[in-house]
N, C-alpha and C positions, 0 to 999 in steps of 0.2 A: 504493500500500500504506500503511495505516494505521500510527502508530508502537506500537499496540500488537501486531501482526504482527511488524512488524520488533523487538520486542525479544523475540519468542516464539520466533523465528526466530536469534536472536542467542544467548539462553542456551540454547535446546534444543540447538542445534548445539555448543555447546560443553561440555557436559554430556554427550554423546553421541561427542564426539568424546576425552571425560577418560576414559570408560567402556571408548572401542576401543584407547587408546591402552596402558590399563594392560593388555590384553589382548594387544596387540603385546610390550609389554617385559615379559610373566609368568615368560620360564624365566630372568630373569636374577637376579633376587632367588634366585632359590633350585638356581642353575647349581651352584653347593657341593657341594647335597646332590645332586643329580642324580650329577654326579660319583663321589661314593663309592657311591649304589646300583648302579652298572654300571662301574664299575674307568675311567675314562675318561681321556684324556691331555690336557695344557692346551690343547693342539690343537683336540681332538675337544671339548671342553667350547666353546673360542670359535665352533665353526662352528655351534654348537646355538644360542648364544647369539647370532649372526651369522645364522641363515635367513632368521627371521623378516621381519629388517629387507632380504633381496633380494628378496622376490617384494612387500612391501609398498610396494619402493621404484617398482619397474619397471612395477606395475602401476597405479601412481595415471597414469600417460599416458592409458592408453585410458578409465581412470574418470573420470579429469576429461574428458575432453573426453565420456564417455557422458553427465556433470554437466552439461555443454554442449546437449546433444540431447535427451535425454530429462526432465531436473529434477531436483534435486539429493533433492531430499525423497525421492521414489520407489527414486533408487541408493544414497541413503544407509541408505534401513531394509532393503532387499536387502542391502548389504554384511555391516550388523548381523547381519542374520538366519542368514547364510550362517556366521558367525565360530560359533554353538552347535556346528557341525557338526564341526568339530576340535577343538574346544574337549571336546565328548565322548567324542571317538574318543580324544584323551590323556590321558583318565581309566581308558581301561579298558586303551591300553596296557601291554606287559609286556618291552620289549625298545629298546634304542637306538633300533635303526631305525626302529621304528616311531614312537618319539618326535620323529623329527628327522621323519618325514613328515607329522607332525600340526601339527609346528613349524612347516615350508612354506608352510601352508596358515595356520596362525592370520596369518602376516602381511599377509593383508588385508587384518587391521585398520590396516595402515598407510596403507592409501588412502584411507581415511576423511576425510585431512589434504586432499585433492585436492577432494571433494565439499563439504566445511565450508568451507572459503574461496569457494570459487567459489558457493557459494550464499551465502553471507552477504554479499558481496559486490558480490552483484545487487540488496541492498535500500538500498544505502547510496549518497549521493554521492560522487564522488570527492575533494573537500574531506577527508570524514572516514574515506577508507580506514585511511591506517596506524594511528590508531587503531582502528578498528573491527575490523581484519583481525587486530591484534594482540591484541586480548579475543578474540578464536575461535581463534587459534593457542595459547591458553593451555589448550586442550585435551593440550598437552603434559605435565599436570598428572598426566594419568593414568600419565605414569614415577614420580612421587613414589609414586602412590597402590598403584599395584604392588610398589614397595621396601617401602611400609610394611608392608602386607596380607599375599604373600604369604610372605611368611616365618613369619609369624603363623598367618596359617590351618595353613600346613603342618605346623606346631608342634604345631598342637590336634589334629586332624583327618587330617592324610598329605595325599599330592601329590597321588590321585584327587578330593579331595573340595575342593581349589585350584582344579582346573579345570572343575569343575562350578559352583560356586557363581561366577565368573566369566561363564560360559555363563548362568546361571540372573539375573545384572547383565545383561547385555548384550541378551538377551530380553526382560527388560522396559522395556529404555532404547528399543528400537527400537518400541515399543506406545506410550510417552508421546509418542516422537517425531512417531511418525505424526499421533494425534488432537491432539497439541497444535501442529503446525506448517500452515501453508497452501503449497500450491506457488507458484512464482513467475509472475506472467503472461510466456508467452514468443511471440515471433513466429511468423506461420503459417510465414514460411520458415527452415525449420527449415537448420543451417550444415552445406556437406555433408563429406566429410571432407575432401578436399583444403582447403580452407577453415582448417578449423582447425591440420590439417599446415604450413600453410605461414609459421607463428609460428616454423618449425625454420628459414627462412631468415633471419630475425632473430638478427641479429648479440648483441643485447643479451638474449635468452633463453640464449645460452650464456656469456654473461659473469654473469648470475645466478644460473645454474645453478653456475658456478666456484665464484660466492662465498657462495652455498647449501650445495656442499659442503664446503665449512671449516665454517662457521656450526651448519647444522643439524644436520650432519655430525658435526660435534664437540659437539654436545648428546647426540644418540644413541650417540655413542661412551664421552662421561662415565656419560650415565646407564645404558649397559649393561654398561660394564665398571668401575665405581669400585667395587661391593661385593665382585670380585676382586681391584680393587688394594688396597685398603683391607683384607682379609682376607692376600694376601701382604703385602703393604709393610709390614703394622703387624699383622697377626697378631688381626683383631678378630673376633668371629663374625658367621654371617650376620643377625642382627638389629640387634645394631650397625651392623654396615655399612651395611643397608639405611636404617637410621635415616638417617645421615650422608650415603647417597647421595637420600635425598628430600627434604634440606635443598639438596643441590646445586640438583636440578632445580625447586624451587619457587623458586627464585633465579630463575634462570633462565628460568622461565615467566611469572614476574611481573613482570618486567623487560620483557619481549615489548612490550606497548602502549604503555610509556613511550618503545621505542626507533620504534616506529610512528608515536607523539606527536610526539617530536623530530624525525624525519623529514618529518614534517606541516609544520611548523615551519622548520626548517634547511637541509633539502635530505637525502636518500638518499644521496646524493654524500658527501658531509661528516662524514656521521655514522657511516657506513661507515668513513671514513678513519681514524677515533679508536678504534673498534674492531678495525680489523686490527692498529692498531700494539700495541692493548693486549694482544690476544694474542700478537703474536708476544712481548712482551716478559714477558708468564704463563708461557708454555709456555717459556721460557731459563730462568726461575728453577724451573720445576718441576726441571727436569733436574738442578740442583746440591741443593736442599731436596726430592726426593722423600723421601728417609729419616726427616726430622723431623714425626712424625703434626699439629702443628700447625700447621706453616707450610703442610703439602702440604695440609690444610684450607682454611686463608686461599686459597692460591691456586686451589684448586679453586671456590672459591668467586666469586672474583676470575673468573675465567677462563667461570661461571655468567652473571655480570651480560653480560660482555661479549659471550657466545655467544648469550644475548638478545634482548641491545640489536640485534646483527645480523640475527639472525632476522627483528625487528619490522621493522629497516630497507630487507633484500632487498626485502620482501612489500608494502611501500609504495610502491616503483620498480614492483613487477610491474602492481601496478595502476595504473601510468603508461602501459606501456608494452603490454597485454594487447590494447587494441582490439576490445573483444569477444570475443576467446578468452582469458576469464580462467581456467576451468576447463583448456582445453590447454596453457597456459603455465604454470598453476600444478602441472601434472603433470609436465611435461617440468622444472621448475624442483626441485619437490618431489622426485620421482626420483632429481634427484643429489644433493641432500639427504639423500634415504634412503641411496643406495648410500656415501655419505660416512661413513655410520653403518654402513656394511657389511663392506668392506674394512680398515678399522683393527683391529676386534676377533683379525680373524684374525693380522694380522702381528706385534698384542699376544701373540696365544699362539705366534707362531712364535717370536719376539723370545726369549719366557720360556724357549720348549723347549729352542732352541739356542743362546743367549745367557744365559740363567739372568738376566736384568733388562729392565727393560720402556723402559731409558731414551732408545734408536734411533727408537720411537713419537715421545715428547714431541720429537724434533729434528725429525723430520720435518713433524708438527704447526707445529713452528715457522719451517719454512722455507716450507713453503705459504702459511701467513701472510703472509710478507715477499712472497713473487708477488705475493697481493692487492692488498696494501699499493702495490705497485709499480707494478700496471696501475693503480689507481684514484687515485693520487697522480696520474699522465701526466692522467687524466682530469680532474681538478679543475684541470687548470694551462690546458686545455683550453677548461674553461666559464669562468676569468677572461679567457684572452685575446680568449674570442669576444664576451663582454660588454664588455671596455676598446674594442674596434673596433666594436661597433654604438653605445659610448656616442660616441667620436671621430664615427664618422657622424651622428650626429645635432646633435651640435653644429655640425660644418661645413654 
């Protein structure tokens, strides 16, 4: 493949994937207003703002590894295409339920993360993965692009005509896609499924998936629930908020390749290590500075770089460690990533219901961290002592 393919291949995917992504996280910028149009409890607000991210989590398994079989190019404009189709139906919605079944359904768009990697992936050396992987995970970009927009549109326009013009993006991101992308050359024998299945007896698929879900987990948890912390904590409205939560996530997104770079570089191992401590020790001071709107900025902020840096870092082991099922490992890996970002929101609003404060989340946040911290520490002590004994062998 020519480098002008592979860089068509490189920003169409991730231009497509900033498209699907702001289309996964649409009802969070404007969960508020939802809210007050149908009488709704903190509860029922986070499970809305919560769907999206489970069926987009659990479904990237079987799409990546389809990414695997059939070509990324072909499942990825299907994915697109498919996403107008709820994306309509909750414009002409009139009723909760029907919104939270349309919500269901938009989270496709979170598979998209499964096809984008594993295609872009196939065009690159392994030398230059964690960077490479980490410029197409900043398709993440599209949480910013959603905080800022819809709240905006809704302003001007109302909520039907947020999610048409959405649908009306994503339609034509999947037309550029197509004619501007090449599929990738694949083998006649094509992997059959036990094949790719059996990445789940890898030990190291579920230790990335672990720390996936802290990592990405805890991206999709800032960026879908900060413009309701940021609305209770400090009492801001949703355009404000929204403002201040797509400075989160462009932190964060943009941070992704550097942390891909330095893993390039340092080792996954190690870089990993700097990041679990620095959250866990984010997520201590948020607990005590939630209340001051300044400092719970800084660390939100703070807390952005590092959930990044990690991101880039997981994604650059996975492609160590893939063996040709990059697609099935980046599903099974992204998965709990997603469901990371799935489970928090809700226990946020259980927390708020029955606890009246969100601060039991941030502790918990930070005790997962210290697991991390704690299996990947044993590991780094691991790889020096197996290096000090092959260096000893080699000398004697």
């Amino acid at each position: 493949m020519n480098k002008k393919d592979q860089k068509s291949i490189l920003i169409l995917s991730t231009l497509s994937m900033i498209i699907a992504f702001s289309v996964w996280s649409i009802l969070s910028p404007v969960a508020g207003k939802i809210q007050e149009m149908y009488g709704l409890t903190g509860l029922q607000k986070s499970i809305l703002i919560a769907v999206p991210v489970l069926l987009g989590s659990v479904m990237r398994i079987p799409i990546g590894i389809l990414a695997d079989r059939l070509g990324g190019r072909r499942v990825y404009v299907l994915t697109m295409l498919f996403l107008t189709l709820p994306l309509i139906g909750a414009s002409f919605t009139t009723s909760y339920v029907g919104l939270l079944l349309c919500a269901f359904f938009i989270g496709m768009a979170g598979t998209t993360f499964a096809v984008s990697i594993a295609y872009v992936s196939g065009c690159y050396p392994s030398e230059k993965q964690g960077l490479i992987l980490g410029i197409a995970g900043m398709g993440n970009l599209g949480t910013a692009v959603a905080s800022f927009l819809a709240p905006q549109i809704v302003n001007l326009w109302g909520l039907p005509w947020m999610f048409r013009i959405f649908a009306l993006a994503i339609l034509i991101m999947s037309i550029i896609f197509w004619f501007g992308t090449t599929e990738l050359q694949r083998t006649k024998d094509r992997k059959k499924l036990r094949h790719s299945l059996a990445i789940m007896k890898n030990k190291e698929t579920w230790v990335l998936s672990g720390y996936y879900f802290l990592t990405f987990g805890g991206f999709v948890t800032f960026s879908l629930y900060l413009p309701t912390l940021f609305q209770d904590l400090h009492h801001l409205n949703a355009v404000q908020a929204g403002i201040l939560t797509g400075i989160f996530v462009i932190g964060a997104t943009f941070i992704r390749p550097v942390g891909g770079y330095l893993s390039d570089k340092f080792g996954a191992v190690k870089v990993l290590n700097i990041v679990f401590f620095s959250i866990l020790l984010t997520s201590v001071l948020i607990v005590f500075w939630q209340g001051n709107l300044l400092l719970f900025m800084v660390e939100c902020l703070l807390m952005a770089i590092m959930l990044g840096t990690g991101n880039g870092a997981v994604f650059k082991r996975v492609a160590e460690v893939s063996q040709g099922n990059m697609g099935a490992v980046t599903g099974v890996v992204g998965a709990a990533g997603g469901l990371g970002g799935f489970f928090p929101p809700i226990l946020l609003g259980i927390f708020k219901d029955y606890l009246g404060e969100y601060t039991l989340g941030f502790i918990l946040l930070s005790l997962f961290a210290l697991v991390c911290l704690a299996y990947n520490s044993s590991r780094i002590r691991t790889i020096f002592t197996t290096s000090r004994k092959q260096n000893a062998s080699s000398l004697s």
